[in-house]
C-alpha positions in Angstrom: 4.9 2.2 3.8 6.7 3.9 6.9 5.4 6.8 8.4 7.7 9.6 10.3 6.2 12.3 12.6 2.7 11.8 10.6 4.5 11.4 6.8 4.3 8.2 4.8 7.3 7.1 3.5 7.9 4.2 0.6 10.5 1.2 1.1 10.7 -1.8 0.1 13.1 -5.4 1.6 15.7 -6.1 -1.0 18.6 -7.9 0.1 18.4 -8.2 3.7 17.4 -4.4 4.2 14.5 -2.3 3.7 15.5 0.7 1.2 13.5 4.0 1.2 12.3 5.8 -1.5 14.7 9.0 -1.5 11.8 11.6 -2.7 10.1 10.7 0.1 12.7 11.4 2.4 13.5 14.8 0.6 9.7 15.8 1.5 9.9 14.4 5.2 13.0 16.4 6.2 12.3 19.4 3.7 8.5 19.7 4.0 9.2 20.9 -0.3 5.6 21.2 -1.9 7.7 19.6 -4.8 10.7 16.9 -3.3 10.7 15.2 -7.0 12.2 18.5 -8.0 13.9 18.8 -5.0 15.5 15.7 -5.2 16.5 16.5 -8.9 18.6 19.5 -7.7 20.0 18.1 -5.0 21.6 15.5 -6.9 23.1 17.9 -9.5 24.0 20.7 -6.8 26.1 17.3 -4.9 27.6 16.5 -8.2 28.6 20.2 -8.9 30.0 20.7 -6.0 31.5 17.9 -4.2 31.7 15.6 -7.6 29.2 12.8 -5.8 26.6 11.7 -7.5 24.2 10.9 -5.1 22.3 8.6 -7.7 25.1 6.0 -7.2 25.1 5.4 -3.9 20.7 5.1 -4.5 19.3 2.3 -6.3 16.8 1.7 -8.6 14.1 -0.4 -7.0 10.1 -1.1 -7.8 7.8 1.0 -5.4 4.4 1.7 -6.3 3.9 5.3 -8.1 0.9 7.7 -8.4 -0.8 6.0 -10.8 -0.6 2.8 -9.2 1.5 1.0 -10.9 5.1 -0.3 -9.8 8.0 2.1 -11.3 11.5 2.0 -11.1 12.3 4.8 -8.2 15.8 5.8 -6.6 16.1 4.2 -3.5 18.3 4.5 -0.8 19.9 2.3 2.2 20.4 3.6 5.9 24.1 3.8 4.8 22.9 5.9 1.9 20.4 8.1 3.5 23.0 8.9 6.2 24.6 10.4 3.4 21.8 12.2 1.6 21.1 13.5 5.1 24.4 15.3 5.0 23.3 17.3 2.0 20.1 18.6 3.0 19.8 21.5 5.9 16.7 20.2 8.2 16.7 20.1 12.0 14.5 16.8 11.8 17.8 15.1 10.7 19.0 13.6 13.8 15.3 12.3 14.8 15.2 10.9 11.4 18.6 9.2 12.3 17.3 7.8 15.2 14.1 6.9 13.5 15.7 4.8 10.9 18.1 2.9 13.2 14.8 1.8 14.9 13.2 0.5 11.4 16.5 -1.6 11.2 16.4 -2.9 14.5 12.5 -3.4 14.3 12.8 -5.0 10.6 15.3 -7.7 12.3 13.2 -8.4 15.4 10.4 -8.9 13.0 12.1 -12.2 11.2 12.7 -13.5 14.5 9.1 -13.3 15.5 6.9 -12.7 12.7 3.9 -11.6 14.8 5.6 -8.1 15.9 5.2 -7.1 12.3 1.3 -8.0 12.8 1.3 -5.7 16.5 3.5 -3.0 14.6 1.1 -2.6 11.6 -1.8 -2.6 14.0 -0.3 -0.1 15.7 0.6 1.8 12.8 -3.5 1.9 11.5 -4.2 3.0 15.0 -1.6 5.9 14.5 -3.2 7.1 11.8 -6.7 6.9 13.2 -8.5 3.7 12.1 -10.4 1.9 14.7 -9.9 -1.6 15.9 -12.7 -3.4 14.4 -11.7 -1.7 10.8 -8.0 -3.0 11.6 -9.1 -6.3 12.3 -10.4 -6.5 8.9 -7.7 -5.4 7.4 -5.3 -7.4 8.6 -7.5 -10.8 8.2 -7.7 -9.2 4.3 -4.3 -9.4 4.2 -4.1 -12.4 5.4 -6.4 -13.9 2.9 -4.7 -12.2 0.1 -1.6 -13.8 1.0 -3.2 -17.2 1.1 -4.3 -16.0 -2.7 -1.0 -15.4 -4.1 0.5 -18.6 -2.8 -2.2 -20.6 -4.3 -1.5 -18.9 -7.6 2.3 -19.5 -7.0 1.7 -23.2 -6.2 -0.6 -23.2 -9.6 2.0 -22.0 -12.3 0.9 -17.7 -12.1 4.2 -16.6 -12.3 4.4 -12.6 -12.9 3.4 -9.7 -11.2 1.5 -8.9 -14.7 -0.6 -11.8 -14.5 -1.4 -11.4 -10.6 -2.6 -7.8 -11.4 -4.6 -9.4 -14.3 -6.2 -11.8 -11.9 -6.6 -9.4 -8.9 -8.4 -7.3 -11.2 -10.7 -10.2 -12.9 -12.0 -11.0 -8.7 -12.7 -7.2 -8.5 -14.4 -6.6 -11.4 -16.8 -9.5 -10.8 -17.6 -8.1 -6.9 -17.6 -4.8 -7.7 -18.2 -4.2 -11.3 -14.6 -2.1 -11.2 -11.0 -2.7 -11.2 -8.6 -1.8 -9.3 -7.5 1.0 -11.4 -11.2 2.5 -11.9 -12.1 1.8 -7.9 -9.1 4.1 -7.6 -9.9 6.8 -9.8 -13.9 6.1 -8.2 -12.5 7.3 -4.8 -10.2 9.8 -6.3 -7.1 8.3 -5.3 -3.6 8.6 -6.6 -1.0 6.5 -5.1 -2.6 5.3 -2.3 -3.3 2.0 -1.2 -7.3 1.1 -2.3 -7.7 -0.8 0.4 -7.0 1.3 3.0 -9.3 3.5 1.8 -12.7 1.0 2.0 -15.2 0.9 4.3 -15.9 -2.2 6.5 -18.0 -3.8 3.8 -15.9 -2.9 0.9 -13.1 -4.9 2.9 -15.6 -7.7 3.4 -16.8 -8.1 0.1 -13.0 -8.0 -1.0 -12.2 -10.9 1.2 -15.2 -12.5 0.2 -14.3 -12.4 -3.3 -10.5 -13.4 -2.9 -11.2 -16.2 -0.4 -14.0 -17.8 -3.0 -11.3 -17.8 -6.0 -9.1 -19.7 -3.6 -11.6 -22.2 -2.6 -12.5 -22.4 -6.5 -9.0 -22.8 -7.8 -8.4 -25.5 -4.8 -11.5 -27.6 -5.7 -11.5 -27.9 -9.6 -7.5 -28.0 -9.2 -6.9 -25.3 -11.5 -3.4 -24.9 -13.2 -2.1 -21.8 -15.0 -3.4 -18.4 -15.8 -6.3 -18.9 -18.2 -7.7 -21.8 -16.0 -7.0 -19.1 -12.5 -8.7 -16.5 -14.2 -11.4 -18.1 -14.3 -11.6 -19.6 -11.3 -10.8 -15.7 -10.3 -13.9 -14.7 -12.1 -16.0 -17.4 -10.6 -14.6 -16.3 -6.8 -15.4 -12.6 -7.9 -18.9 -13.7 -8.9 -19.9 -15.1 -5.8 -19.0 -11.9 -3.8 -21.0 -9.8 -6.4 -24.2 -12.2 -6.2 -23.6 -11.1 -2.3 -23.3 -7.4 -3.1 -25.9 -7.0 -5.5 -28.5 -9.0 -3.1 -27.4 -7.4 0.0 -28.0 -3.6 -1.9 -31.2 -4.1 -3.0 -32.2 -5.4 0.7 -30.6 -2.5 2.4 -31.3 -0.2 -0.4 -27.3 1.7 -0.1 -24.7 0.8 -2.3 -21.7 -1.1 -0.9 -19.2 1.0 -2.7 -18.8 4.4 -2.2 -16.8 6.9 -3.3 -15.6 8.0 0.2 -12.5 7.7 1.1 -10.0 7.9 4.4 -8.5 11.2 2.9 -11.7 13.3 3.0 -13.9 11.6 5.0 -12.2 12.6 8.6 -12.5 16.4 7.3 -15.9 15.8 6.3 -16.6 14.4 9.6 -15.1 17.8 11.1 -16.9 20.1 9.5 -20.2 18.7 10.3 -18.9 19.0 13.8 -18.4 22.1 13.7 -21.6 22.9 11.9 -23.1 21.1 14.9 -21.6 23.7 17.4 -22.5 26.8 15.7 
C-alpha cells in the first residue's frame, strides 16, 4: 500500500515498476463514494469520445480485494496514470504528479539500499498514527514472516494456495481462527489483519510463525503435507502460550478491536471526559 494526502492506495512491483491499482486512484483524485463505478464510466466516456480505451494502456495485475483474497484488478503505470489523469477534472492532479514521480524515485533508491524501504515504512505507520514500540513489532513480524516463506520455498511449497493454506494452519492453532474468520472477528474487509492487532496479537503471531520455522528446520521437513504439519505444530506452541497466558491474566489475547474504530473510540471517551 501507498498512501496520498491520508488515502491508501494499492500497487504492486511488476517488471521493474510499481503499478497502481487505477480505482484507487479514481477515489484519491475524485473523492467518488463509488470510484469502481467511477472508473467504469470513465473508461467508456474515453472510449466514446476520444476512441481510447483506457483499459489498454492498464493491466491486469493481482492486488488484494475486499474479501481478502488476491483478484485480478486494472492496474496502471506512471506512464499510464499520467494519462488517466488527463481524463479526470481534479485540482489534486499535479500534486499527485509530483507524488508519483517521488514513489519512482523512492522505489529505485530503495534497491540500492534496502534499509530506506525499512525507514520509509516506519515512517509511513507513524503517519498513520501507530506508535514506535507497535512499529517495531511490526516490522520484526515481517521480518519473521519473510524468513517463513523462504524456508517453505527452500522446502518444495510452491504456490500462493498452499502458502495461504499453511499461514492459515499456524493461525488456527494460536488463535483458534484463520485468517479469513480473524478478519471477519474484527470486522475487516480488505484490510491488512495485521495491522489491525494489538501488541500481543502481533506477538503471538510471531511466536507462532517463528516456531513452524524452527520445526520445519529441525525435523527437515520437505513439501506441503510434511510443512503443514510442522505449521500446525509451530501454531501449537503459540496457542499453549495464549491459552496459559489468558487464564493467568484472566483477558483474552484476541480482541475484536481494531485500528479503524478504536482511535474514534478513544475520542469519544475523551470527550465524554470533558463534559
Amino acid at each position: 500500500m501507498a498512501v496520498f494526502e491520508g488515502k491508501s492506495i494499492s500497487r504492486v512491483w511488476h517488471n521493474e515498476e510499481w503499478w497502481f491499482s487505477a480505482v484507487d486512484v479514481v477515489g484519491v483524485l475524485t473523492d467518488s463514494v463509488d470510484p469502481k463505478d467511477y472508473w467504469y464510466r470513465l473508461k467508456q466516456r474515453e472510449q466514446e469520445s476520444s476512441g481510447i480505451g483506457l483499459s489498454t494502456i492498464c493491466r491486469q495485475l493481482k492486488l488484494i480485494a475486499e474479501d481478502g483474497k488476491m483478484r485480478e484488478t486494472d492496474c496502471g503505470n506512471t506512464e499510464a496514470l499520467f494519462r488517466i489523469i488527463q481524463s479526470i477534472p481534479s485540482k489534486k492532479a499535479e500534486p499527485f504528479k509530483l507524488w508519483l514521480a517521488k514513489t519512482g524515485y523512492q522505489r529505485v533508491q530503495e534497491i540500492q539500499t534496502p534499509e530506506l524501504a525499512q525507514t520509509r515504512m516506519k515512517e509511513l505507520y507513524r503517519q498513520k498514527g501507530y506508535s514506535d514500540s507497535w512499529i517495531e513489532k511490526r516490522v520484526r513480524g515481517i521480518a519473521i514472516r519473510d524468513e517463513l516463506t523462504d524456508e517453505w520455498k527452500n522446502r518444495d511449497v510452491g504456490t500462493e494456495r498452499e502458502y495461504a493454506i499453511l499461514t492459515a494452519e499456524t493461525s488456527k492453532a494460536t488463535f483458534g481462527m484463520t485468517p479469513g474468520e480473524y478478519r471477519k472477528f474484527k470486522r475487516l474487509k480488505k484490510e491488512n489483519l495485521r495491522d489491525h492487532m494489538n501488541d500481543l496479537e502481533l506477538i503471538f503471531t510471531m511466536l507462532g510463525e517463528a516456531s513452524t520455522t524452527r520445526i520445519a528446520q529441525d525435523k527437515d521437513a520437505q513439501g506441503f503435507v510434511e510443512n503443514k504439519n510442522a505449521a500446525n505444530e509451530g501454531g501449537t506452541v503459540a496457542g499453549v502460550a495464549r491459552k496459559e497466558l489468558e487464564r493467568r491474566s484472566i483477558q483474552k489475547v484476541s480482541t475484536p478491536s481494531n485500528y479503524i474504530t478504536e482511535p474514534e473510540k478513544r475520542k469519544k471517551l475523551q470527550d465524554k471526559s470533558k463534559d
